[in-house]
C-alpha positions as CSV (number, residue, x, y, z in Angstrom):
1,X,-10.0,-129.3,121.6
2,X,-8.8,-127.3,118.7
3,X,-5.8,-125.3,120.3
4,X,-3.6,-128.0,119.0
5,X,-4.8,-128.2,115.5
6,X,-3.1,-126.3,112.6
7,X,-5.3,-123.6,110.7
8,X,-4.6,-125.6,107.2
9,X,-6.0,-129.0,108.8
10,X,-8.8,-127.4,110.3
11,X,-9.6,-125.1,107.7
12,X,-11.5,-128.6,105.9
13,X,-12.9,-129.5,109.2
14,X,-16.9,-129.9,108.9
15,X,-18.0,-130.5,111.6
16,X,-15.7,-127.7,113.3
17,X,-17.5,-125.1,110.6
18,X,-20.7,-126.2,111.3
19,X,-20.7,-125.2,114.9
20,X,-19.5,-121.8,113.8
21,X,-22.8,-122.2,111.1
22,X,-24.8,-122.9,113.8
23,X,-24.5,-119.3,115.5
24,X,-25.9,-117.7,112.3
25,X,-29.8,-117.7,111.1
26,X,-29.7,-118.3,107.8
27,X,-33.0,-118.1,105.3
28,X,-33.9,-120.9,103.4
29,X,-34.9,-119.1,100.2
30,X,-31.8,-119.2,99.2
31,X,-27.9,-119.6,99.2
32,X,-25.7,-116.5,100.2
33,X,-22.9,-116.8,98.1
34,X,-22.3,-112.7,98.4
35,X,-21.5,-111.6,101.7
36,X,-18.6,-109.2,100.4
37,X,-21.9,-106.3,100.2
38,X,-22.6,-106.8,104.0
39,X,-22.3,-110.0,106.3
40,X,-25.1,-110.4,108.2
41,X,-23.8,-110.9,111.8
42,X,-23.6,-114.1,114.1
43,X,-26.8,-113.9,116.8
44,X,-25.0,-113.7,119.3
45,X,-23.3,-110.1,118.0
46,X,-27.2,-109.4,117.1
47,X,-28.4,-109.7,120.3
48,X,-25.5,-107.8,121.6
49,X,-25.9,-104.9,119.3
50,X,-29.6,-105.1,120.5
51,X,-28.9,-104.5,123.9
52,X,-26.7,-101.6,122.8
53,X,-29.6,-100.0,121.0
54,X,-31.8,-100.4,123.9
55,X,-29.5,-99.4,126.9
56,X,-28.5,-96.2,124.9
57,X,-32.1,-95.4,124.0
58,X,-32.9,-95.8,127.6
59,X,-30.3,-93.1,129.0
60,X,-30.5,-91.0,125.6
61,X,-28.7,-87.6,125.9
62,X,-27.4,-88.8,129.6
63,X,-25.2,-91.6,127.9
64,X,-24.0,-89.2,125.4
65,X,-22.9,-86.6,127.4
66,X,-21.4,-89.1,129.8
67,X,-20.3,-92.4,129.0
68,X,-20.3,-92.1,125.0
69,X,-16.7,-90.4,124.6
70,X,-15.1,-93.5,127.0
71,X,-16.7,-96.3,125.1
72,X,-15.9,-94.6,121.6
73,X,-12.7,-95.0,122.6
74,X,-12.1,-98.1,123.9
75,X,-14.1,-99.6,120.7
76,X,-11.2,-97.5,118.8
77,X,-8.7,-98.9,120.6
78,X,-9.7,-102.6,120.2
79,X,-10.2,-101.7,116.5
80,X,-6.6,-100.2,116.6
81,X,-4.7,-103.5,117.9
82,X,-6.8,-105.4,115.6
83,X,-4.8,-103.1,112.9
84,X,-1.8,-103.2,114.2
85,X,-2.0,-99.5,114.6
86,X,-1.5,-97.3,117.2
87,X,-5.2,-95.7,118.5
88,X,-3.8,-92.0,117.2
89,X,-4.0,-93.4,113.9
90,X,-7.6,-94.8,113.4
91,X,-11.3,-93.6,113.7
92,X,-14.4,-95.2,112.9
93,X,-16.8,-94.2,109.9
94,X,-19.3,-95.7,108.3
95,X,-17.5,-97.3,105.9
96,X,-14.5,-97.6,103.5
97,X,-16.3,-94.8,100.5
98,X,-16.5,-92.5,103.7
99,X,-13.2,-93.6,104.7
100,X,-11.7,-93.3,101.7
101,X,-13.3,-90.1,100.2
102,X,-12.1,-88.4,103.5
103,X,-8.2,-88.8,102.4
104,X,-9.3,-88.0,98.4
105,X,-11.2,-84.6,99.6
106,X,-8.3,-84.2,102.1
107,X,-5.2,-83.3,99.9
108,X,-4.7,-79.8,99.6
109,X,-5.0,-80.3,95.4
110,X,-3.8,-78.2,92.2
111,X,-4.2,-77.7,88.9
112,X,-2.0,-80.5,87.2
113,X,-1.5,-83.0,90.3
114,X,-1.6,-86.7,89.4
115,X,-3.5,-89.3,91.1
116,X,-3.3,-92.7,89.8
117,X,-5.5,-95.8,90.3
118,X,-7.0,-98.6,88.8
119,X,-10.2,-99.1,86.1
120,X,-10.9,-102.2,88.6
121,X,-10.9,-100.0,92.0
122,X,-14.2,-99.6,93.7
123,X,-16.4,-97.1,91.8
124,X,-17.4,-94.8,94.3
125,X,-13.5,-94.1,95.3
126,X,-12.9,-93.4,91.1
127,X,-16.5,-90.4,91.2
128,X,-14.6,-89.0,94.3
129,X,-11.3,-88.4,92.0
130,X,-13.1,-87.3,89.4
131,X,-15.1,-84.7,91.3
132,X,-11.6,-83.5,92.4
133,X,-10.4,-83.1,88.5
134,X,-13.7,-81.2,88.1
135,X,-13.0,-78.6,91.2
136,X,-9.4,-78.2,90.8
137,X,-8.3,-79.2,87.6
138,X,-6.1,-82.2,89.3
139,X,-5.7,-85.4,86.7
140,X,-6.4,-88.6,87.0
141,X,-4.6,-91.7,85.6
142,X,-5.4,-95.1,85.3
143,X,-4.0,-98.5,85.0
144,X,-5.4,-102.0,84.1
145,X,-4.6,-104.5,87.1
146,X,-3.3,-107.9,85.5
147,X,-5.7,-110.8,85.4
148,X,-3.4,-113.5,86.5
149,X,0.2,-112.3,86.9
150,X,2.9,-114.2,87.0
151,X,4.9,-112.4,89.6
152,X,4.3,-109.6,92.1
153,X,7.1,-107.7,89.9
154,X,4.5,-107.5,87.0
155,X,1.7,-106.2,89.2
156,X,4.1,-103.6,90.5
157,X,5.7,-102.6,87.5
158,X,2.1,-101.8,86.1
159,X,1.7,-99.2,88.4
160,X,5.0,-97.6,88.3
161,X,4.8,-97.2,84.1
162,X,2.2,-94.9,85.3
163,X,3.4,-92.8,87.9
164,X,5.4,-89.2,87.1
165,X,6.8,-86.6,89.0
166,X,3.4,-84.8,88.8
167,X,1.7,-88.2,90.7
168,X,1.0,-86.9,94.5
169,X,-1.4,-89.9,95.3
170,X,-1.4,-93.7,94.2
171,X,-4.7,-95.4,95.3
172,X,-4.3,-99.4,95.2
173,X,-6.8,-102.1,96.5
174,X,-5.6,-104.5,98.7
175,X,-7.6,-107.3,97.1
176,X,-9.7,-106.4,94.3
177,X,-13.4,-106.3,95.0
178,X,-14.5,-108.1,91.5
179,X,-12.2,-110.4,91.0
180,X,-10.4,-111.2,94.7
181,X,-7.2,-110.9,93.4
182,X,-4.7,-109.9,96.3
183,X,-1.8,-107.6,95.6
184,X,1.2,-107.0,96.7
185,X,0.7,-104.3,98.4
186,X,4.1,-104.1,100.6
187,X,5.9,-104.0,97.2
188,X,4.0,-101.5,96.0
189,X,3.9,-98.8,98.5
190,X,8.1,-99.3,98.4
191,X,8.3,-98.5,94.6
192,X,5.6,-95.5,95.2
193,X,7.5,-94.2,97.9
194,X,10.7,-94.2,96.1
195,X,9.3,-92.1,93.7
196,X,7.8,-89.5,96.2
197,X,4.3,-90.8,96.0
198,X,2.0,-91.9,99.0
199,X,-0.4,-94.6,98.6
200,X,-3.5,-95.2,99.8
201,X,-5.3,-98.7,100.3
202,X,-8.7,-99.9,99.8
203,X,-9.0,-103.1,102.3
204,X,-12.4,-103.1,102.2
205,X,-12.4,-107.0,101.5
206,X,-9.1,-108.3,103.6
207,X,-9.7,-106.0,107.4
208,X,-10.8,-109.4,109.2
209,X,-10.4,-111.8,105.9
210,X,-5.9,-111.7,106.1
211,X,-4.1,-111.6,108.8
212,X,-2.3,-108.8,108.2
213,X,-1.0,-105.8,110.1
214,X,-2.1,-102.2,109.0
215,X,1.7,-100.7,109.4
216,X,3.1,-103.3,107.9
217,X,2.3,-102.6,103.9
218,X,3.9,-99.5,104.3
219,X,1.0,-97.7,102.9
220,X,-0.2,-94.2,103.9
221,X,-3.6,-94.3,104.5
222,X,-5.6,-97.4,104.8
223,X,-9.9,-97.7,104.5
224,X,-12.1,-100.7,105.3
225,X,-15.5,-101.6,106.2
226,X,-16.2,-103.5,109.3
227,X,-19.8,-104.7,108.1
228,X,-18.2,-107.2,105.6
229,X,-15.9,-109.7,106.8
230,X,-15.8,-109.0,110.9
231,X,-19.7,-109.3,110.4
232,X,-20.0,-106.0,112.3
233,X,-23.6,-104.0,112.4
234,X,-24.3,-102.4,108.9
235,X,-22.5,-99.1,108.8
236,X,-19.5,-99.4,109.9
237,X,-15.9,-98.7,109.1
238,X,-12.4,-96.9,110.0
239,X,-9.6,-95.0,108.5
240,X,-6.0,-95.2,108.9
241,X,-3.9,-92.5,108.4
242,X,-0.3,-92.7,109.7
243,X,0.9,-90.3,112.2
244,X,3.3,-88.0,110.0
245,X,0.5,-87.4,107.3
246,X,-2.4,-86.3,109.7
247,X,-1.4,-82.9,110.3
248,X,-1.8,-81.6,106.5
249,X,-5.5,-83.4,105.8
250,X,-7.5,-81.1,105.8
251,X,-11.2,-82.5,107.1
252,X,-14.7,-82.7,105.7
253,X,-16.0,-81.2,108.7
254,X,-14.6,-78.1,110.6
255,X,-13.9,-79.0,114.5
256,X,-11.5,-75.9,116.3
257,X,-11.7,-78.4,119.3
258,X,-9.3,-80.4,117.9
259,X,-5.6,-79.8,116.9
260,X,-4.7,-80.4,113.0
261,X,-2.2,-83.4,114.1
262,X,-5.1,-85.3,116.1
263,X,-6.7,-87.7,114.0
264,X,-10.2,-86.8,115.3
265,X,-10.2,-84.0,113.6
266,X,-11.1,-85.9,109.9
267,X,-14.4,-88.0,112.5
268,X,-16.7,-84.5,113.3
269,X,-19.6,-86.5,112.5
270,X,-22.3,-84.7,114.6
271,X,-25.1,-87.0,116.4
272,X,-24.7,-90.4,115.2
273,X,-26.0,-93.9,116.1
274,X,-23.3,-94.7,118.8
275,X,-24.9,-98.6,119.2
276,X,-23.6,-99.3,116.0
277,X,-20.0,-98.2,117.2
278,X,-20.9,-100.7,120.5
279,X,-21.4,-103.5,118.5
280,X,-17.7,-103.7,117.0
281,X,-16.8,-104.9,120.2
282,X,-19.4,-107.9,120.0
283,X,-17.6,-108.5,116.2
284,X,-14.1,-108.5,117.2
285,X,-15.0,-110.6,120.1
286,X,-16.6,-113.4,117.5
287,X,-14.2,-112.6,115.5
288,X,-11.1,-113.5,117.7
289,X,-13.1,-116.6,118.8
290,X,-12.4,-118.1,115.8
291,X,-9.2,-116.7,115.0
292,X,-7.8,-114.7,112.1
293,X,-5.4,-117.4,111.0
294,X,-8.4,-120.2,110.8
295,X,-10.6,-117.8,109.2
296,X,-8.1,-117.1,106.4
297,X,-7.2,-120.6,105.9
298,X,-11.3,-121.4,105.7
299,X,-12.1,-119.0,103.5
300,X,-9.3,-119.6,101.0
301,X,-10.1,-123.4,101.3
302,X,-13.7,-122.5,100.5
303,X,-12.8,-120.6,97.5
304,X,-10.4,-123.3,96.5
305,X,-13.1,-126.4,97.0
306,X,-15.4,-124.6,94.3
307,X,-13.0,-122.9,91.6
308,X,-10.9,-126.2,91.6
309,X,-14.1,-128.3,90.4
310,X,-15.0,-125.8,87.7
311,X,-11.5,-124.5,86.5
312,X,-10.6,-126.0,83.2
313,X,-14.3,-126.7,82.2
314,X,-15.2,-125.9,78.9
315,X,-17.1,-122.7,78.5
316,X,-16.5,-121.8,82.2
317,X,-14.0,-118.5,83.0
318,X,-12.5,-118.0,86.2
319,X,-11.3,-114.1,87.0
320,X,-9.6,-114.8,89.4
321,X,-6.0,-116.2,89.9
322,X,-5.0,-119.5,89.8
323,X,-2.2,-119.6,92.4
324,X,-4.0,-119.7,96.1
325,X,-1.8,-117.0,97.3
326,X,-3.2,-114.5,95.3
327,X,-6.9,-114.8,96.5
328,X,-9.1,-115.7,99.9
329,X,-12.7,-115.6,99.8
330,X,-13.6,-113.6,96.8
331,X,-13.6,-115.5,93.2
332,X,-15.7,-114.4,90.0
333,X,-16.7,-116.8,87.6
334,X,-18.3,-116.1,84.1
335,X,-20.2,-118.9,81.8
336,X,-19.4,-118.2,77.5
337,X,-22.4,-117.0,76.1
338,X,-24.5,-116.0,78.7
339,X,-24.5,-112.1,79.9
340,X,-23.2,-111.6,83.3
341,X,-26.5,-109.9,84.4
342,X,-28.5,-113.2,83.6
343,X,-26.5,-115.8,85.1
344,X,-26.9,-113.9,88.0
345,X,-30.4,-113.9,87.4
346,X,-30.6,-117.4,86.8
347,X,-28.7,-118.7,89.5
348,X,-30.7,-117.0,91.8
349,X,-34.5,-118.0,90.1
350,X,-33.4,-121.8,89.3
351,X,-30.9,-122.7,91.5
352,X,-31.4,-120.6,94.3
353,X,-28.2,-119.1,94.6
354,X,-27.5,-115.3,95.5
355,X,-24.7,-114.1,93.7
356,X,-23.8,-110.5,91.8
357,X,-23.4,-109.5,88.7
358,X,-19.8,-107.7,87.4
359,X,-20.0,-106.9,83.9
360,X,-16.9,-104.0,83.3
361,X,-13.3,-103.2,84.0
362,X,-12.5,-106.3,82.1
363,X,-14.2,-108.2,84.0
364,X,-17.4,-109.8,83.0
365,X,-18.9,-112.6,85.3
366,X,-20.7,-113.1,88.5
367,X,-18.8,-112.4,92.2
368,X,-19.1,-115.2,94.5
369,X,-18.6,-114.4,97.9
370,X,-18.5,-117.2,100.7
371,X,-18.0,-117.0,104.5
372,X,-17.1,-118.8,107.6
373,X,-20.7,-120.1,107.3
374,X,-20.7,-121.4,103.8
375,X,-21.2,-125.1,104.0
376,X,-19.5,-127.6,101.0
377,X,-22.8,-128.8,100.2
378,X,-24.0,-125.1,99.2
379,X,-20.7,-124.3,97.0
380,X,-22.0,-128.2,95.5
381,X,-25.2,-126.4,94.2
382,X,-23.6,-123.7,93.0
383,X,-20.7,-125.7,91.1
384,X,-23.7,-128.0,89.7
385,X,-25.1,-125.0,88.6
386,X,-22.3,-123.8,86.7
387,X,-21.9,-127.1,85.0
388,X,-25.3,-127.2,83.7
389,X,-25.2,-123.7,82.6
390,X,-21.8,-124.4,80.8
391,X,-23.2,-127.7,78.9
């Protein structure tokens, strides 16, 4: 019945949304307006990953000496055309930190090498650089991400003031995690390139949320978590690496079974819960059910639907940008005079609403987080809250 309808026209379609509502349990104690943590999945991918844990439990070491290799695979592989990527270049981890802090702890560092990021990039990302400045003396450098730019060409030309001939490694999110300001990566990874310099992407917060194609923005090495926006069991995530830079990574984990240009090599995890890995398929199966175009278009139009009914109020302050192009799902919104820690706090005891608090990196508000769930009549409470805050 939908085939025929664009993603835009849908993606303000009620009653559409509420059947995709429907396949979720929600709680009633209150409204989850921060699902960029972890996303809860859909029952039916529940149930699934359920089954997973059971079936495996029942043949225990016979499945994993037999079958666990194959499906492992053939999760990787769906994963991989869900990317874009070629299989050789992806495995599953736990999550983008894991994924990430594989690549950082993976370059064959000295005293004096540049890396270059953001104060805005995900913290745990920033503690892995730094433990690498600590062991071998490499430097770290970092930029300020503009608020609201007024061209891609700014956002770019912020990071290249900062890059030298010293800079081996430029780390870039693909849509900030506080604020949900998406940047131009593509654009970015050229520039770094030109100057010698790979880039690696945090897309924690767009794998599943843009279409978009891994290969694509030209980057290097790409992380994401799976437990966010494809709504995947808790735990799980992959890295991208692209084929030419494999080889000289070196891994976490030492595995002579595996040859240094095999991307296996950096996913020597030992014994690990191999349900979770099953259930990715159950995701990507909801996942494509809806369709990555519609999802995108929802999720921006939910974003849209509440920042465009507080936006201009007095003693309300959006972080995020203005123009639609530059944000999805994500938003943060502060409130003049009240601490970002206890509107957070207050939204949740008096209105109900489950948000997080951001207070650093120049930002200072709470993250607001809806998904293909959200209904209008929740992002009404919250925008009603915000109102009576700010008066």
């Amino acid at each position: 019945r939908y085939a025929a309808v664009s993603a835009a026209t849908l993606a303000g379609d009620e009653k559409f949304w509420a059947a995709i509502r429907a396949r979720f349990r929600l709680t009633s104690d209150y409204i989850n307006l921060e699902n960029g943590y972890y996303c809860f999945q859909p029952e039916e991918v529940l149930a699934a990953f359920i089954g997973h844990v059971r079936a495996v439990n029942l043949e225990a070491s016979h499945y994993m000496r037999t079958r666990k290799d194959d499906d492992k695979l053939r999760v990787r592989t769906r994963l991989a055309a869900l990317g874009g990527c070629s299989p050789e270049e992806l495995i599953i981890t736990r999550n983008t930190t894991e994924s990430l802090d594989t690549v950082i702890a993976g370059f064959d560092w000295k005293g004096g090498d540049e890396a270059v990021m953001a104060n805005q990039d995900y913290g745990a990302m920033i503690d892995m650089f730094k433990l690498q400045a600590r062991r071998f003396g490499m430097v770290n450098r970092f930029v300020d991400i503009p608020m609201d730019p007024a061209s891609d060409d700014e956002v770019v030309r912020t990071y290249a003031a900062v890059l030298t001939p010293k800079t081996r490694l430029l780390m870039i999110p693909h849509m900030v995690n506080i604020t949900g300001h998406v940047l131009p990566v593509r654009a970015i990874c050229d520039m770094a390139h030109a100057r010698g310099v790979e880039v690696m992407v945090d897309g924690a917060h767009t794998f599943a949320q843009l279409e978009h194609r891994i290969p694509d923005l030209h980057c290097d090495y790409y992380g994401a978590s799976l437990h966010k926006w494809l709504a995947a069991p808790l735990g799980a995530g992959i890295l991208y690496v692209k084929q030419a830079r494999i080889a000289k990574l070196w891994p976490i984990y030492g595995d002579e079974g595996v040859s240094a240009g095999d991307i296996r090599k950096l996913n020597h995890t030992g014994t690990h819960p191999v349900h979770t890995d099953l259930g990715i398929e159950n995701a990507i199966a909801f996942h494509e059910l809806i369709g990555i175009a519609r999802k995108e278009a929802r999720l921006r139009w939910l974003q849209q639907y509440w920042t465009g009914r507080v936006r201009g109020t007095p003693k309300i302050v959006l972080n995020t940008p203005a123009d639609p192009a530059r944000s999805c799902a994500i938003a943060n919104v502060g409130v003049e005079g009240i601490k970002p820690g206890d509107l957070a706090k207050v939204l949740l005891e008096k209105y109900k609403v489950w948000t997080v608090a951001i207070d650093g990196a120049l930002v200072h508000g709470v993250r607001v987080t809806p998904q293909v769930y959200t209904s209008t009549g929740e992002l009404d409470t919250f925008v009603r809250a915000l109102k009576e805050l700010a008066a």
